[in-house]
Every structure is written in C-alpha cells, then in structure tokens.
N, CA, C and O atoms as a GROMACS GRO file, in nm:
protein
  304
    1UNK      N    1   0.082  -0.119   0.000
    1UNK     CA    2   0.000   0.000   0.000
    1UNK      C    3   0.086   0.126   0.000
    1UNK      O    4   0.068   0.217  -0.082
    2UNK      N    5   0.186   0.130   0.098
    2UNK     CA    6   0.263   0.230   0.074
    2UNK      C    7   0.351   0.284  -0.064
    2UNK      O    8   0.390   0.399  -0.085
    3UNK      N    9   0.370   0.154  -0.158
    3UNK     CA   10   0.384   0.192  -0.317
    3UNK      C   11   0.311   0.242  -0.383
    3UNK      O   12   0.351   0.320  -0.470
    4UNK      N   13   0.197   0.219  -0.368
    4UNK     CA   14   0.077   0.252  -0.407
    4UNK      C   15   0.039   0.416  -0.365
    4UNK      O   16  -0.066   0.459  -0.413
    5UNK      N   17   0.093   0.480  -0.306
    5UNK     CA   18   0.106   0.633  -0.234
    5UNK      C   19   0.260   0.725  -0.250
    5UNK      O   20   0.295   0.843  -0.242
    6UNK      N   21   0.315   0.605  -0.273
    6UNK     CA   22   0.443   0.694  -0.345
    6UNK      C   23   0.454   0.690  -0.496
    6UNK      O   24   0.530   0.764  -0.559
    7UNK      N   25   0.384   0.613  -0.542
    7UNK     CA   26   0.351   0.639  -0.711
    7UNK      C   27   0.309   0.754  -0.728
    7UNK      O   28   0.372   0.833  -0.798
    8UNK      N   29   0.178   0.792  -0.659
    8UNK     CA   30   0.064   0.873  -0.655
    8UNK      C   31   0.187   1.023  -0.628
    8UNK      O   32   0.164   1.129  -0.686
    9UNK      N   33   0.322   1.005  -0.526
    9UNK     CA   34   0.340   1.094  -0.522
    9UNK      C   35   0.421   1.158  -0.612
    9UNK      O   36   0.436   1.280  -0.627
   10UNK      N   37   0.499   1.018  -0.702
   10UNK     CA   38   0.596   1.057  -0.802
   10UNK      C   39   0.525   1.114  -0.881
   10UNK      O   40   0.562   1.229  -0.908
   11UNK      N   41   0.388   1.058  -0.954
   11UNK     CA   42   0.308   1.088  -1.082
   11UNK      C   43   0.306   1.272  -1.031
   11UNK      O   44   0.350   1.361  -1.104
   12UNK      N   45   0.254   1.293  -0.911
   12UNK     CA   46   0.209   1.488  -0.881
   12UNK      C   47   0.341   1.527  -0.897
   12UNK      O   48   0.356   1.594  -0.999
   13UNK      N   49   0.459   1.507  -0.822
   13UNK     CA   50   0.578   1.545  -0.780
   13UNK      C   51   0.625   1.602  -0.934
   13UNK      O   52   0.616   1.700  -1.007
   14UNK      N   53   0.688   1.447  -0.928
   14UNK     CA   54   0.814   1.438  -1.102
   14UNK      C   55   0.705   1.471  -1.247
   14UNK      O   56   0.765   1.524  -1.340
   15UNK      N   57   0.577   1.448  -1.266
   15UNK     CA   58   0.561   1.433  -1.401
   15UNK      C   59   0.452   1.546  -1.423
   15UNK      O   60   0.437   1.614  -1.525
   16UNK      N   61   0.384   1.552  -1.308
   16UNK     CA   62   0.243   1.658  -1.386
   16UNK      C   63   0.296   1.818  -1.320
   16UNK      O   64   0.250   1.922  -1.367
   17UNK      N   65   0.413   1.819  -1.188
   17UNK     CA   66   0.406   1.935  -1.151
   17UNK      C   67   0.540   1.976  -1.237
   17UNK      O   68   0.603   2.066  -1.181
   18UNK      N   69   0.580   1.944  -1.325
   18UNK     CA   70   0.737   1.973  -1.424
   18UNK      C   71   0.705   2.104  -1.457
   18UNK      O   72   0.785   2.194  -1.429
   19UNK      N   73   0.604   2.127  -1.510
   19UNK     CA   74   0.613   2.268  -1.586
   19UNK      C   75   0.583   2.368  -1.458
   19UNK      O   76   0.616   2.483  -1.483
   20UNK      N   77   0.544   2.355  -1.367
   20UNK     CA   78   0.527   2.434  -1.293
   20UNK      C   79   0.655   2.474  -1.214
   20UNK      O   80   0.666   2.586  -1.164
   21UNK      N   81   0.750   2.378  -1.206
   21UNK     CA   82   0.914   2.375  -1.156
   21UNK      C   83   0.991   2.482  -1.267
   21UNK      O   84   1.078   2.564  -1.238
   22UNK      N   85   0.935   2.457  -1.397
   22UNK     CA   86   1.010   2.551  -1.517
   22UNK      C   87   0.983   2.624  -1.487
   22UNK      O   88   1.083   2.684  -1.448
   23UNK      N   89   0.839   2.719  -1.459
   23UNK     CA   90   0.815   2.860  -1.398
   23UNK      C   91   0.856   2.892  -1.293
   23UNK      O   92   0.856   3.008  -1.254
   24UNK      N   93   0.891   2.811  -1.238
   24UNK     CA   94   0.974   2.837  -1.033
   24UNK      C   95   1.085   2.901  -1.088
   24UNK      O   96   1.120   3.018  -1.070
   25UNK      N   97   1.137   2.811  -1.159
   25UNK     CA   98   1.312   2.841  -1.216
   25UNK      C   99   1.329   2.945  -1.291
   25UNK      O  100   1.443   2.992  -1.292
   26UNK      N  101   1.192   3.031  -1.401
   26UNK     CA  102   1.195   3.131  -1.459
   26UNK      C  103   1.225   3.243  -1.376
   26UNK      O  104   1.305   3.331  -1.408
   27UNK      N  105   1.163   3.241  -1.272
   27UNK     CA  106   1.084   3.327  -1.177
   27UNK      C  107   1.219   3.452  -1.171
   27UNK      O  108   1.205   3.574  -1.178
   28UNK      N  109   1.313   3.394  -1.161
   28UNK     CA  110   1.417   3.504  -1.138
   28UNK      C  111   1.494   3.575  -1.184
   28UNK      O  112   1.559   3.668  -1.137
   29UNK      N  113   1.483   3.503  -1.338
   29UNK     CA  114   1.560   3.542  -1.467
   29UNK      C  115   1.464   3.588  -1.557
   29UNK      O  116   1.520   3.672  -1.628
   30UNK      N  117   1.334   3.573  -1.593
   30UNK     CA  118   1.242   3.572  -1.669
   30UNK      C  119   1.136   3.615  -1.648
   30UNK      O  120   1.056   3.535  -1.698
   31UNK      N  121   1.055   3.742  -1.575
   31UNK     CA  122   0.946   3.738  -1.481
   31UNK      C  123   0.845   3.699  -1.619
   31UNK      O  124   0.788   3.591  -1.611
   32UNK      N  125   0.824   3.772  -1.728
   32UNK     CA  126   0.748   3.749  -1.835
   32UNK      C  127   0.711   3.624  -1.885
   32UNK      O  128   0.599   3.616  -1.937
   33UNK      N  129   0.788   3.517  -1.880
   33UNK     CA  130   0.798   3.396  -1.886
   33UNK      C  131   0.708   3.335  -1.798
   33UNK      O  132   0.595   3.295  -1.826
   34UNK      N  133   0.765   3.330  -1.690
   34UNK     CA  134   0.754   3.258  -1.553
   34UNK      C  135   0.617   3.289  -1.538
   34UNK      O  136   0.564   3.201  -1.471
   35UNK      N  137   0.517   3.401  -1.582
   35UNK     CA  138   0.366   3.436  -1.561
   35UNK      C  139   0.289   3.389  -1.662
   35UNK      O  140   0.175   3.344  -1.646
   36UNK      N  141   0.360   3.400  -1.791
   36UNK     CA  142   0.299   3.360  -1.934
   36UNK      C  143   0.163   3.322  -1.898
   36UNK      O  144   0.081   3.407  -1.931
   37UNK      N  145   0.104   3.193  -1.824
   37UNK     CA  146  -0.019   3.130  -1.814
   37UNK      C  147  -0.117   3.217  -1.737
   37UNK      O  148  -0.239   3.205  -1.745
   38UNK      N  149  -0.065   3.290  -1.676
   38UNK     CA  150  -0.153   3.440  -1.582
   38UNK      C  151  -0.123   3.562  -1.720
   38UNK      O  152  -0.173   3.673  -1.702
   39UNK      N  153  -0.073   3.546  -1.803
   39UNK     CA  154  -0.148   3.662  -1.911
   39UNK      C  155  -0.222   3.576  -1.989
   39UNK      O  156  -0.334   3.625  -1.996
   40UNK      N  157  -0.218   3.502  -2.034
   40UNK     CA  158  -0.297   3.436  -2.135
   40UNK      C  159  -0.415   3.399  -2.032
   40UNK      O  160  -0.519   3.413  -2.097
   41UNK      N  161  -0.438   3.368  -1.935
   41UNK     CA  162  -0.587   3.393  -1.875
   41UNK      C  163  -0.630   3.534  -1.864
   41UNK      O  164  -0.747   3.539  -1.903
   42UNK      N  165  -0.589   3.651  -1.828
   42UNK     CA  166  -0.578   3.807  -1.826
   42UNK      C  167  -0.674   3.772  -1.976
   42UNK      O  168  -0.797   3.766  -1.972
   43UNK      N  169  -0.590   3.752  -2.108
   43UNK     CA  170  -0.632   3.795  -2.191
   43UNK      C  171  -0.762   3.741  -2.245
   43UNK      O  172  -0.847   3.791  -2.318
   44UNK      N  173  -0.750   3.597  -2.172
   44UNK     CA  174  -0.945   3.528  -2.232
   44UNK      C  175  -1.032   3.563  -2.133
   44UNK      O  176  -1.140   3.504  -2.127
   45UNK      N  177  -0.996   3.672  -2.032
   45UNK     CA  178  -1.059   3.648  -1.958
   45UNK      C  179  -1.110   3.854  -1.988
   45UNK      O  180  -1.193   3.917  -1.924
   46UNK      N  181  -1.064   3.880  -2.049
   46UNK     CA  182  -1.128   4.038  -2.103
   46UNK      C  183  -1.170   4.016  -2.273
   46UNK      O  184  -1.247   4.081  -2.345
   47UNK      N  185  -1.098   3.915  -2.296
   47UNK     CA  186  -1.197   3.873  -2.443
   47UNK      C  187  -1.344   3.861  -2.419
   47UNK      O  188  -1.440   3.920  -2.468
   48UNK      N  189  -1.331   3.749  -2.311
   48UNK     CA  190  -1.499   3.750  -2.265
   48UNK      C  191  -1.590   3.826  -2.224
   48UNK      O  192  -1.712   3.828  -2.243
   49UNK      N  193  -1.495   3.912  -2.145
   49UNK     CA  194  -1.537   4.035  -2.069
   49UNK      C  195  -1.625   4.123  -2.173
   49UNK      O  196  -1.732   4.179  -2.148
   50UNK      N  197  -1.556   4.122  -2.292
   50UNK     CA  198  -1.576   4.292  -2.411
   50UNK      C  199  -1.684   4.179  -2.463
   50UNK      O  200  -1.784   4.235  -2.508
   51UNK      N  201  -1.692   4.038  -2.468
   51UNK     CA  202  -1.820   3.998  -2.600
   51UNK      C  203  -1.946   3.974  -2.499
   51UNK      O  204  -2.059   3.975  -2.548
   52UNK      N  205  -1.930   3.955  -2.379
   52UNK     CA  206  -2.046   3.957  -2.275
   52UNK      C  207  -2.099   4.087  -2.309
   52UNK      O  208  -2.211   4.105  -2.357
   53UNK      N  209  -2.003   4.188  -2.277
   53UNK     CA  210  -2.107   4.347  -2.235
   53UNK      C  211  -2.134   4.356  -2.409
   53UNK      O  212  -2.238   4.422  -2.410
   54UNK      N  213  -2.108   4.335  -2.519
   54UNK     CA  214  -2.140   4.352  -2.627
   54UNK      C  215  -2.283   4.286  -2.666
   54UNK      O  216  -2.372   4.348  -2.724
   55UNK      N  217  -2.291   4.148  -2.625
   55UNK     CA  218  -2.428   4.101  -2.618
   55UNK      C  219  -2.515   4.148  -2.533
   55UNK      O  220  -2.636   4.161  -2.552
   56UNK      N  221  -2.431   4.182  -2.405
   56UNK     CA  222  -2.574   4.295  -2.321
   56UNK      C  223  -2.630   4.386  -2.421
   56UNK      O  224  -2.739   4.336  -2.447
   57UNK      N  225  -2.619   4.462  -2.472
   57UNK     CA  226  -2.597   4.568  -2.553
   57UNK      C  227  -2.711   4.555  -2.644
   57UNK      O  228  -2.812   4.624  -2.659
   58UNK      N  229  -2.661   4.430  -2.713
   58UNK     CA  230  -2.731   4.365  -2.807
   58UNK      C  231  -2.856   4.371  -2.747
   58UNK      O  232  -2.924   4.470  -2.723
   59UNK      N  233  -2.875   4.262  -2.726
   59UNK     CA  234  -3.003   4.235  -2.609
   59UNK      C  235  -3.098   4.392  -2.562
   59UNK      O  236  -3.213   4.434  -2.575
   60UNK      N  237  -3.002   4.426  -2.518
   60UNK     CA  238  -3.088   4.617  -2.432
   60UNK      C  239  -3.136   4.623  -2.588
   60UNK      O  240  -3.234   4.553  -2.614
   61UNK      N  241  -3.081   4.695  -2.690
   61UNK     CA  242  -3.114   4.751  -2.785
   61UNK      C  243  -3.252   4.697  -2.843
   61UNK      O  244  -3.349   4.769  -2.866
   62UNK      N  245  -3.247   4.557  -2.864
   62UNK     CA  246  -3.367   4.480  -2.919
   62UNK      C  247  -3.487   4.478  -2.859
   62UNK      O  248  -3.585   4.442  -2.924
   63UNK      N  249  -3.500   4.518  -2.715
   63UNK     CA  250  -3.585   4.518  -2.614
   63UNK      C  251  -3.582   4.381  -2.546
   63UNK      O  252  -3.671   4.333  -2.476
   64UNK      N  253  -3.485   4.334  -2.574
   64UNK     CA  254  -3.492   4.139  -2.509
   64UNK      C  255  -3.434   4.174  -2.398
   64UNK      O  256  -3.446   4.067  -2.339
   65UNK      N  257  -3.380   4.243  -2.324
   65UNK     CA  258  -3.393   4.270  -2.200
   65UNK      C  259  -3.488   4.288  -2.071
   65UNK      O  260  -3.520   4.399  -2.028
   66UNK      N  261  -3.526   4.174  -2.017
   66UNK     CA  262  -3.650   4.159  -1.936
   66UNK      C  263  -3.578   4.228  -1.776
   66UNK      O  264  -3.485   4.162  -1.730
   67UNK      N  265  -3.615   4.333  -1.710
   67UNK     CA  266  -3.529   4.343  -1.618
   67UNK      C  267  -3.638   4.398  -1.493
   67UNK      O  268  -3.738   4.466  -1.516
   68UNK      N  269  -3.609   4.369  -1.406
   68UNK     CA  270  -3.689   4.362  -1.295
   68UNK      C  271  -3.670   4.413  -1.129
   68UNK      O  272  -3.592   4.345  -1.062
   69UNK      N  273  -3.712   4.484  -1.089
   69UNK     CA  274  -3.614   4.599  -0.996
   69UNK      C  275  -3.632   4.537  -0.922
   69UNK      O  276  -3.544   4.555  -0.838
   70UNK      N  277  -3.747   4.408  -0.870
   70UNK     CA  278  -3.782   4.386  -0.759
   70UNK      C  279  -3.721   4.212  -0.788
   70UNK      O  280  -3.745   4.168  -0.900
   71UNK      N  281  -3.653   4.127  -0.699
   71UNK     CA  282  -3.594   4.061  -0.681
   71UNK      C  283  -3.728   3.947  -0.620
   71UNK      O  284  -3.766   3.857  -0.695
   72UNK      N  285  -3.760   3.956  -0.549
   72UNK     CA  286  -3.883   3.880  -0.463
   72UNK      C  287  -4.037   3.964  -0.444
   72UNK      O  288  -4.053   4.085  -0.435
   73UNK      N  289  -4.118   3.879  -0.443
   73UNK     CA  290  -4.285   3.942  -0.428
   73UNK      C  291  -4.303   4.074  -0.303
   73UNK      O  292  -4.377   4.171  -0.282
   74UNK      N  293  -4.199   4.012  -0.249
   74UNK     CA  294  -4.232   4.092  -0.054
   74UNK      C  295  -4.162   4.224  -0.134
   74UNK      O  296  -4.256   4.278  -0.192
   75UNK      N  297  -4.057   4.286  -0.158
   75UNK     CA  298  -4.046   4.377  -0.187
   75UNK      C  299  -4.116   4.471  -0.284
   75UNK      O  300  -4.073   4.576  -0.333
   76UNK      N  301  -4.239   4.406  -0.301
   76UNK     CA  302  -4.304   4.515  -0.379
   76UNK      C  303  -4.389   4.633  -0.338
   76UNK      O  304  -4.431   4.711  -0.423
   0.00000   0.00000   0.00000
C-alpha cells in the first residue's frame, strides 16, 4: 500500500508538476515567462469580458432585456 502512495506521489511530484518547476526556475531570470499562463488567462478572460457586455448591448437595444427591480414578491 505504501507503493501505491508513493507512485501517486511521483506521478504529482516528477511528471504533472514539471512545468510548474520551469516557472519556479523562470521566476528570477524571466518574470514574463515565468507568468505567461496568468497573461494568457488576463487575456481570455477580457476577451470575454468585451463579448459579454457587447451582447448585453445587443439584447438592451432589441428590447430582449427583461429586467426587474424587484428581486422577490415581498419587496413590492
């Protein structure tokens, strides 16, 4: 059983956390590098941002915007 838990730890350790050791090692020589995967989320993550509020937009304009001030019955 205990092989069976040090596999588990080689597989996280040595094989799936590797690239994350390459960015450790960037970290001090390379900051641009070493973040690469934190801009490329930055950037899908304001791609989405600009085509969301663009379909709001959409939507307002057409009148398909159903919007409703009151959240629950009691507040009316």
């Amino acid at each position: 059983m205990k092989a069976f838990f040090e596999a588990i730890q080689f597989l996280f350790e040595e094989i799936l956390f590797l690239p994350m050791n390459l960015f450790r090692e960037w970290e001090l020589t390379n900051w641009w590098g070493a973040n690469i995967i934190n801009w490329i989320f930055i950037v899908i993550c304001c791609y989405w941002t600009v085509y969301w509020t663009k379909q709001l937009n959409l939507h307002k304009k057409n009148n398909e915007d159903n919007q409703d001030t009151t959240a629950h019955s009691f507040l009316k």
